[in-house]
N, C-alpha and C positions, 0 to 999 in steps of 0.2 A: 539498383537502389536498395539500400537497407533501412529498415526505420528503429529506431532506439528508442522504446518509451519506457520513461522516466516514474518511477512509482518510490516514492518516497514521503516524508513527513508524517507527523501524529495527529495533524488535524483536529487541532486544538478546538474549532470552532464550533465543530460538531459536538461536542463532549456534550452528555459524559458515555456517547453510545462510539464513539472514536479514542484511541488512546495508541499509545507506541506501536502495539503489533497489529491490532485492526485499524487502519485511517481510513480515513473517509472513504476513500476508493472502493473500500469490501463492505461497506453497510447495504446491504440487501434491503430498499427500501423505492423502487424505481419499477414501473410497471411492464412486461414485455407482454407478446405478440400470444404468450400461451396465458399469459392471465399470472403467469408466475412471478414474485419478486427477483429483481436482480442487481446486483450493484454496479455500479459506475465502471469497473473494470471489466466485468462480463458484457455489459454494453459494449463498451469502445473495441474490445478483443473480437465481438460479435461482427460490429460493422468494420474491423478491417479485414475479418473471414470472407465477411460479402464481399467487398471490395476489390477481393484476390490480393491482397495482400500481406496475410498471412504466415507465407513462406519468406516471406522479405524481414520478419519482424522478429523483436527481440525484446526483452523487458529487463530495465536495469533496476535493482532493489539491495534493499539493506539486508542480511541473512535471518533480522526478525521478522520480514514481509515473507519469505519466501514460501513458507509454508502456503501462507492464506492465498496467493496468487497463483499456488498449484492445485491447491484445494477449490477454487471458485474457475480457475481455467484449463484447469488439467496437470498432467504429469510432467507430460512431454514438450509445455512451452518452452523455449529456449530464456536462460536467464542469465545474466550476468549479477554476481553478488557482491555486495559491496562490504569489505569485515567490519565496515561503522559507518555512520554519517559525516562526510565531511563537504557540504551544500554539491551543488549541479558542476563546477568545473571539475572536481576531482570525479564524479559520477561520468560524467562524459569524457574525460580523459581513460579513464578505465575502459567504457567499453570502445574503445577507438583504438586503444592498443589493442585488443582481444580483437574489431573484427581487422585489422592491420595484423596481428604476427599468428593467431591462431586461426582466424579462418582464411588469412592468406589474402584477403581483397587488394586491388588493385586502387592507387593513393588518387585514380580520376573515380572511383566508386564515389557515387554520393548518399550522404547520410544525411536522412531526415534523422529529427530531436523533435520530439510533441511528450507533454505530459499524458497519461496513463486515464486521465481522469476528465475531457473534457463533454459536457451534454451538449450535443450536436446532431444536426439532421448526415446522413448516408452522404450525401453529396459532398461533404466537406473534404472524405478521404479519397475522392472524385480529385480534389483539388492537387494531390501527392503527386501523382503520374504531371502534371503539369510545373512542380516546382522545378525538378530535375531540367526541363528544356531549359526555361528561365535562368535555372544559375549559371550554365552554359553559356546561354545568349547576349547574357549583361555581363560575364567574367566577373562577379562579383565576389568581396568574399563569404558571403552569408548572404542567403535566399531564406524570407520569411512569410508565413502568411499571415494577413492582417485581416482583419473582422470590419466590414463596414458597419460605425455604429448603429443602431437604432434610437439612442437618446444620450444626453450630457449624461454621462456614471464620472461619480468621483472612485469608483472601485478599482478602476482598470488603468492600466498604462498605453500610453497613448505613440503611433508610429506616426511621426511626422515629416508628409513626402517635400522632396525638393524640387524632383520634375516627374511628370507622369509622362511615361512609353505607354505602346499599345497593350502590354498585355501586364505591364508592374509599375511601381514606382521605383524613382530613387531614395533613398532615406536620408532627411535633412539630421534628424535629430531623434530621441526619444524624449517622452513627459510621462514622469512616474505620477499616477493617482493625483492629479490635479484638481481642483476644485470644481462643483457643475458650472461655475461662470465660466471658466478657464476653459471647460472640457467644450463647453457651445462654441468658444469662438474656435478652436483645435477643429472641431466639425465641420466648420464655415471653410477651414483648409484643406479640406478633404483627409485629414488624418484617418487612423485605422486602430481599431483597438489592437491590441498587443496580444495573441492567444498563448504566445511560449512556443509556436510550433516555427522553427527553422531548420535551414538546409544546407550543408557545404561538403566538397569534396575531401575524402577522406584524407589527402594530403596534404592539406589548408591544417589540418587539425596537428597532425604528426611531425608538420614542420616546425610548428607552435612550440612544442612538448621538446622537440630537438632545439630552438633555441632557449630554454627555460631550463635547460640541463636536464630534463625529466626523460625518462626509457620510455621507451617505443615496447618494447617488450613486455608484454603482458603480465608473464609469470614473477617480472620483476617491477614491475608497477606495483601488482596487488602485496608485494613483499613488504614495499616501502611505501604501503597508501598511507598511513597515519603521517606520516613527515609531509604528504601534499598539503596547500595553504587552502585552508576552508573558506572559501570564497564563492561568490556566483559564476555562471558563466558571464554573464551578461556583463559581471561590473571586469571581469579577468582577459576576457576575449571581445566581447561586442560593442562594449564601446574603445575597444582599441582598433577597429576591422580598419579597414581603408576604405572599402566601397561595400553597401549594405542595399541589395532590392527588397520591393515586399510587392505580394500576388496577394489585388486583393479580393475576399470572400465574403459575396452579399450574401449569404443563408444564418439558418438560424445556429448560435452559439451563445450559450451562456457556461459560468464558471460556478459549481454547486458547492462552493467552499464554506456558505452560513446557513446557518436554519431558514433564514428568510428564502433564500434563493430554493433551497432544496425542496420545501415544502409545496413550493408552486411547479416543481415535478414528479412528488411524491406519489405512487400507486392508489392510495388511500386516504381518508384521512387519518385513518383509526390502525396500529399496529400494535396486537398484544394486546391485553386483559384489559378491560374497563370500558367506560361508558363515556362517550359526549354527549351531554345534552344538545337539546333543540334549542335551547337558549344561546348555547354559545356557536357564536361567528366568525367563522374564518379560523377555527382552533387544529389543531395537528397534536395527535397524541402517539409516543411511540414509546413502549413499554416490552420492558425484555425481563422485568421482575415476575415471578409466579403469584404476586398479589396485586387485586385490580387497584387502578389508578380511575376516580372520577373527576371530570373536568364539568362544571356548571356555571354559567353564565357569563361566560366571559369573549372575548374578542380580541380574535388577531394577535394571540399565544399560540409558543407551543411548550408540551410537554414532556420531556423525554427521561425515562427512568429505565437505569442500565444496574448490575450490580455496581461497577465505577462512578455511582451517584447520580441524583437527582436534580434537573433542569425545570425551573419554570419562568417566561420570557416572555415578553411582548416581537412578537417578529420583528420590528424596524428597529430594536435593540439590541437581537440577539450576537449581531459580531460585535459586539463589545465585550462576552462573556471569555474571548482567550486572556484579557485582564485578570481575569478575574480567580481562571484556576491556574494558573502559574503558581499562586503560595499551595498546592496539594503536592503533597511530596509522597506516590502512593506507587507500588506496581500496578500494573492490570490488573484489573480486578474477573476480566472473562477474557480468554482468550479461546480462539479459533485455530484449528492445527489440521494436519493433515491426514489425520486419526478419527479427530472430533474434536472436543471441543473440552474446557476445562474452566471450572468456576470457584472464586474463591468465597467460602462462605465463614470464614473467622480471620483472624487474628488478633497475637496477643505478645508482649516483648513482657518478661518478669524483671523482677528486680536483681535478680543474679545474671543479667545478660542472655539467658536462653529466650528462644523466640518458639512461638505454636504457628503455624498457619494450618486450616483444614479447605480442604479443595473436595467438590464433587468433581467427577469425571465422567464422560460416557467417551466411550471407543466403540466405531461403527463396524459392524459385521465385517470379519475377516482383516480388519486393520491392524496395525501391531506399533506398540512404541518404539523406541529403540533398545538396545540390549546394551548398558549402563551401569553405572555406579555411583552415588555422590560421597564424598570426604567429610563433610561434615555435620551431614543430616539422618538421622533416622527416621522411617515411614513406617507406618502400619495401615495396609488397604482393609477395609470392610467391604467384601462385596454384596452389593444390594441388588442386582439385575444380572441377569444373562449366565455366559459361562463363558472360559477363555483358556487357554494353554499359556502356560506360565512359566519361565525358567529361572531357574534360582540357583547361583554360582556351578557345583556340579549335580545337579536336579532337572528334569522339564516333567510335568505335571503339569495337571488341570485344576482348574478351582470354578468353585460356581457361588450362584447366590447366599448367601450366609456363611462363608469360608470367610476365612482372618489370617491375615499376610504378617510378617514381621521381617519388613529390611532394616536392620543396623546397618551404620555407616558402614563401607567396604563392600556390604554384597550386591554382587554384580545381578542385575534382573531384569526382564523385559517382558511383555505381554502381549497376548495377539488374541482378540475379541474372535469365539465363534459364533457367536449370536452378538446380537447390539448388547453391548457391556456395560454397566455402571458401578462406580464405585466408591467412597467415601475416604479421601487419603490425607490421614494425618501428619505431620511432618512438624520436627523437633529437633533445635538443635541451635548455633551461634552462627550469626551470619548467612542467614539461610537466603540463599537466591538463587536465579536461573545459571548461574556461571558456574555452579558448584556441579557441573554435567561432566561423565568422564564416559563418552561413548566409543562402543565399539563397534556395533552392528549396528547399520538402520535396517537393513530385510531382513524378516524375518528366515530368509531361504538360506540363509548365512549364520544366522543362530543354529537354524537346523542342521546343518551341516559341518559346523566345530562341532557339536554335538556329537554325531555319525563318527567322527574322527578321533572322539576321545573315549576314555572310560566313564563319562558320564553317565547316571544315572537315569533313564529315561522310565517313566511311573505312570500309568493308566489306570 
């Protein structure tokens, strides 16, 4: 058995502490067993460790996640990358060619699909080792597990059984986010909330892709993933299946996709700088700004300030707010790397078309960017903190606190933190964004080592 989790989306709902490269999944806001914050993905990675099923697992993601899910889970988790978003069938067609022609798995291997990101008690992933008999047993084409409700949600899509076996049902039908009236009488028929987690034989999948005209072969899928049709699985595969079981799971599951939901498992009530009153009830404050936020007299808000901007909400409102920032037309404003971490603290577009952005940076002990070039930007670093080894087209030197960098466009440069580093990076120029990256080294052991091999200049 292999399990495929799915870590994707910007999670919009969470904003403005969620945006393209951090989503929900990595907000560190979730309490664990040491007292320490953790986020949704270190959980769920955590209890399939326990589980023992670890060695079975695999994470699918876009190449702007992949940092932050190595940085929160390690180096060495296995990940399949996806070069853009084109929704859950072309994500799981990806990694189904890769474990079919690259690790070689056999087409009766079954492949569990669960998202990345569900708050669940231990026992759920109890339930995995059980799907695999099931989809066997029933010859179905898709094994799913369904959530026995706890009350009418109109949030959740709803599995609706035809006949119930001893150990699953068969699946009449699906109801997407139905109304609470609707969702009571769905309950009265023993439906099953819908978690996203299913299960089928790697064969079932690769047969699909061979009638669709689509490669089986990995290295030529991901050649041609932009030409796949951006669609769900569910609306491309699942509601096409022939025969669908679902196994179902009485334990606790919820989905922490809105401020409402997430707050009622939040660590705290209070995260970052500032004050809740005594007066105010039932309030959540989470602040990643360096200036406090006070909250007084209010009830059943939350407040969330990121440098990506400023949230205030009544909780039983708050998933209404992805309305709302869809007109912000902005990059990240913080991002999280595998370095450290990078924040932007200006910008500015002139009237001759050139653009400013300036960014702080901290790069943690002994971490290193990569060794780079951009075409049509120039930088100048101020360093404020630490000290680092620094190369500079044919140069490697050190630089420390109150040194001044100067890359014009073309020169090739990279950095590697020997104490915790910080740094203040101006950046100028037309068109300035993340694409403008012409990398050639990500290790630093590889910088070193053109180095060694050239007449380069090396300066202590």
């Amino acid at each position: 058995m292999k399990l495929v989790l799915l870590s994707g989306g910007s999670g919009k709902r969470l904003w403005p502490l969620s945006n393209d490269t951090r989503s929900k999944q990595f907000l560190k806001v979730l309490g664990s067993k040491n007292n320490d914050k953790q986020s949704m993905v270190q959980r769920v990675w955590g209890q399939i460790n326990s589980a023992g099923l670890s060695d079975q697992a695999i994470i699918a993601t876009s190449k702007i996640q992949r940092e932050m899910i190595q940085t929160q889970v390690g180096a060495n988790v296995p990940i399949i990358i996806e070069p853009e978003r084109r929704d859950t069938f072309p994500a799981i067609a990806l990694a189904t060619t890769y474990l079919y022609s690259v690790q070689g798995l056999s087409k009766d291997e079954t492949v569990v699909i669960l998202p990345v990101d569900p708050y669940v008690d231990n026992a759920f992933f109890e339930k995995f080792k059980e799907i695999e008999a099931v989809l066997y047993e029933s010859k179905a084409d898709l094994a799913l597990i369904g959530v026995k409700p706890t009350y009418p949600s109109s949030k959740y899509g709803y599995i609706v059984p035809k006949e119930k076996k001893e150990a699953y049902i068969t699946v009449s039908h699906f109801t997407e986010k139905p109304s609470e009236e609707k969702a009571a009488i769905l309950i009265e028929k023993n439906a099953l909330w819908n978690c996203g987690v299913f299960a089928f034989k790697l064969g079932y999948i690769i047969e699909l892709l061979i009638e669709k005209g689509l490669s089986v072969q990995y290295d030529e899928l991901l050649m041609h993933y932009s030409t796949l049709p951006k669609i769900s699985f569910d609306y491309e595969v699942v509601e096409k299946a022939n025969k669908i079981v679902a196994l179902p799971y009485d334990g606790y599951w919820k989905d922490l996709g809105t401020w409402n939901t997430l707050t009622e498992e939040m660590a705290t009530l209070q995260i970052g700088k500032g004050i809740i009153s005594q007066e105010s009830v039932n309030t959540h404050l989470v602040n990643e700004l360096d200036i406090p936020v006070v909250v007084h007299g209010v009830k059943d808000v939350v407040v969330a300030a990121s440098p990506d901007g400023i949230l205030v909400t009544d909780k039983a409102s708050s998933p209404g707010i992805k309305d709302f920032i869809n007109q912000f037309n902005q990059p990240p404003m913080y991002e999280e790397r595998i370095w450290g971490w990078s924040r932007t603290l200006d910008y500015a577009k002139y009237e001759d078309g050139r653009e400013m952005v300036t960014k702080r940076i901290h790069i943690i002990k002994n971490k290193n960017s990569t060794y780079h070039y951009h075409n049509l930007r120039d930088e100048v670093w101020t360093i404020v903190k630490g000290e680092a080894e620094i190369a500079l087209d044919d140069m490697l030197t050190r630089v420390k606190s109150g040194d001044i960098v100067h890359l014009p466009a073309g020169k090739k440069h990279g950095i590697r933190a020997t104490t915790d580093l910080e740094f203040i990076e101006i950046q100028t120029g037309v068109d300035i964004s993340n694409d403008d990256f012409i990398r050639i080294f990500y290790d630093w052991d590889d910088v070193i080592n053109a180095y060694n091999n050239s007449k380069s200049k090396v300066i202590y």
